[in-house]
DRENDO-1510 file (C-alpha; in Angstrom, 1 decimal, always signed):
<recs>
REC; n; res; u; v; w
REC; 1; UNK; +207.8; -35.6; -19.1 .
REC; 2; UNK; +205.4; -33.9; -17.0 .
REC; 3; UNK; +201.9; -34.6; -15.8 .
REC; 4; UNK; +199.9; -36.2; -13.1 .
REC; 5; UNK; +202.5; -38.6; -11.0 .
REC; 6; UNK; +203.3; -40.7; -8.0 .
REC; 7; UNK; +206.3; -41.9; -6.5 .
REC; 8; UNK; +206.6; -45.1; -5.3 .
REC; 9; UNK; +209.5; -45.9; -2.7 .
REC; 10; UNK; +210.7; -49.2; -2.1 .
REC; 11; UNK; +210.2; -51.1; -5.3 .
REC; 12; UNK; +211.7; -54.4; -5.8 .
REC; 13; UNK; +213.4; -55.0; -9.3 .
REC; 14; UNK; +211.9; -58.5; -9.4 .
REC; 15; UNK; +209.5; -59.7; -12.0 .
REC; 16; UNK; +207.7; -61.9; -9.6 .
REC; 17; UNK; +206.5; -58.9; -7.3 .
REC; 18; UNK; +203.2; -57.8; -8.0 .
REC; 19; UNK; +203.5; -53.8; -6.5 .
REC; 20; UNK; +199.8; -52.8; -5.1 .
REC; 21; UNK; +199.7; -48.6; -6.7 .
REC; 22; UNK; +199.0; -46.9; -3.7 .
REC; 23; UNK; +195.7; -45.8; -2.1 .
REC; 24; UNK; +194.1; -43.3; -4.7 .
REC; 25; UNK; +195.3; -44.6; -7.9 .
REC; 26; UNK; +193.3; -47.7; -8.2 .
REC; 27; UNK; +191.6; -47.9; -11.7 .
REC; 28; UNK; +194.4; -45.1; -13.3 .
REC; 29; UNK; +196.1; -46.6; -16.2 .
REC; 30; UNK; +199.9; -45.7; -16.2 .
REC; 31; UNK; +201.7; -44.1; -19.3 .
REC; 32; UNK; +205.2; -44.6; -18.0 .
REC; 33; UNK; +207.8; -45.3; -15.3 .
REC; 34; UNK; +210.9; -43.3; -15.2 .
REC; 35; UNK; +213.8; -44.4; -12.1 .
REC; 36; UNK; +214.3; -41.8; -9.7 .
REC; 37; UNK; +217.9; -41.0; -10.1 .
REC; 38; UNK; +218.3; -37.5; -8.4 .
REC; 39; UNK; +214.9; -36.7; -6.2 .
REC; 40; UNK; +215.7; -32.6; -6.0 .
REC; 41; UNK; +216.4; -32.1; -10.0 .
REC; 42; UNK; +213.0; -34.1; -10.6 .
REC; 43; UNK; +211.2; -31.9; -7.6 .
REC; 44; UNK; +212.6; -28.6; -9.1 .
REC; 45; UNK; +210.4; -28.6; -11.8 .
REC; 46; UNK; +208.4; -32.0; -11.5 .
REC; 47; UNK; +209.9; -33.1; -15.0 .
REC; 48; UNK; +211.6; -36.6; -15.7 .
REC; 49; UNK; +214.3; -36.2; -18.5 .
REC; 50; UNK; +216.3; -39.0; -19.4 .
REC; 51; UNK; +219.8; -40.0; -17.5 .
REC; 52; UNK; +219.6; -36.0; -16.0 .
REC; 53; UNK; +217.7; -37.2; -13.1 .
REC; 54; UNK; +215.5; -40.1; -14.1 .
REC; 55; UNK; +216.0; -43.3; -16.3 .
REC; 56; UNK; +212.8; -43.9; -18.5 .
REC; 57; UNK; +212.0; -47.6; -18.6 .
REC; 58; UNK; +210.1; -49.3; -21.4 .
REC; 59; UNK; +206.4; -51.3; -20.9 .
REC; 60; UNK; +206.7; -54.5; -21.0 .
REC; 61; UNK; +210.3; -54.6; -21.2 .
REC; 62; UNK; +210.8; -53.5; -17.9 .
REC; 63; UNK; +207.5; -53.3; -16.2 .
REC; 64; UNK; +203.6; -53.9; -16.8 .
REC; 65; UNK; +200.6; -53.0; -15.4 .
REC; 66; UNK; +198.1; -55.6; -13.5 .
REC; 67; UNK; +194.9; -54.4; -12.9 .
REC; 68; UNK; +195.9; -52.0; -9.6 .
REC; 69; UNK; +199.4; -53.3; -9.5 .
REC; 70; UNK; +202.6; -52.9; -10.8 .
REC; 71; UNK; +204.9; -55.3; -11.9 .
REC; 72; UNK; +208.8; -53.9; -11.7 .
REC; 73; UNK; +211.6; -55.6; -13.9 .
REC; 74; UNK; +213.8; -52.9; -15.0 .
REC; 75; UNK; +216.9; -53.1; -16.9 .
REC; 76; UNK; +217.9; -49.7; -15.3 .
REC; 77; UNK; +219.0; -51.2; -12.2 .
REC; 78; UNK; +220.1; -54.7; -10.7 .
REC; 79; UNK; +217.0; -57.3; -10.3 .
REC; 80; UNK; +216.3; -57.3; -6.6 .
REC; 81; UNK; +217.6; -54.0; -6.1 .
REC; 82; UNK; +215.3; -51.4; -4.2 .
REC; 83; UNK; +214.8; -48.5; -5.8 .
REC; 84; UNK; +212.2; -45.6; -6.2 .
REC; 85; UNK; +210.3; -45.1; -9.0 .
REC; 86; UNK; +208.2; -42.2; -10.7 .
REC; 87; UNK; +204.8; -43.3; -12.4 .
REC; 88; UNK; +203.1; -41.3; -14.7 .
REC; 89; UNK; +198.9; -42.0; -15.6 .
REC; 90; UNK; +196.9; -41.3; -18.5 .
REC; 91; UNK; +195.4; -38.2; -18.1 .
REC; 92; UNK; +191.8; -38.6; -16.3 .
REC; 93; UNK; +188.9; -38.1; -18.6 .
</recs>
């Protein structure tokens, strides 16, 4: 998957953990979250593929969007892990 991205370090696995998106990405709605599983494949070509070097997680499965946050309760990891994530967003009209 490729497109228009952040990554977020830091985030908790814990479906009580409301994750502010950071500064610049207020209103953006996200299309998906992938877990960052090897940083310098991803940053060769800025793609996500699935279990090469990211995990892609399923909405509302494993995570949800509130308003400018992000709620993180991925399968793909242990809850209260701390892991770093890759968000993708719609593509800005």
């Amino acid at each position: 998957m490729k497109g228009e991205h952040i990554i977020m370090r830091g985030v908790v696995n814990n479906s009580r953990i409301l994750h502010p998106l950071p500064d610049g990405c207020a209103g953006r709605k996200i299309r998906a979250v992938w877990l960052l599983l090897n940083e310098a494949d991803f940053t060769a070509k800025y793609e996500a593929v699935h279990h090469r070097n990211a995990f892609l997680d399923d909405v509302m499965h494993d995570w949800n969007q509130k308003g400018n946050a992000l709620r993180y309760h991925a399968h793909s990891s242990e809850q209260g892990d701390v892991v770093d994530i890759i968000v993708f967003f719609e593509e800005a009209t």
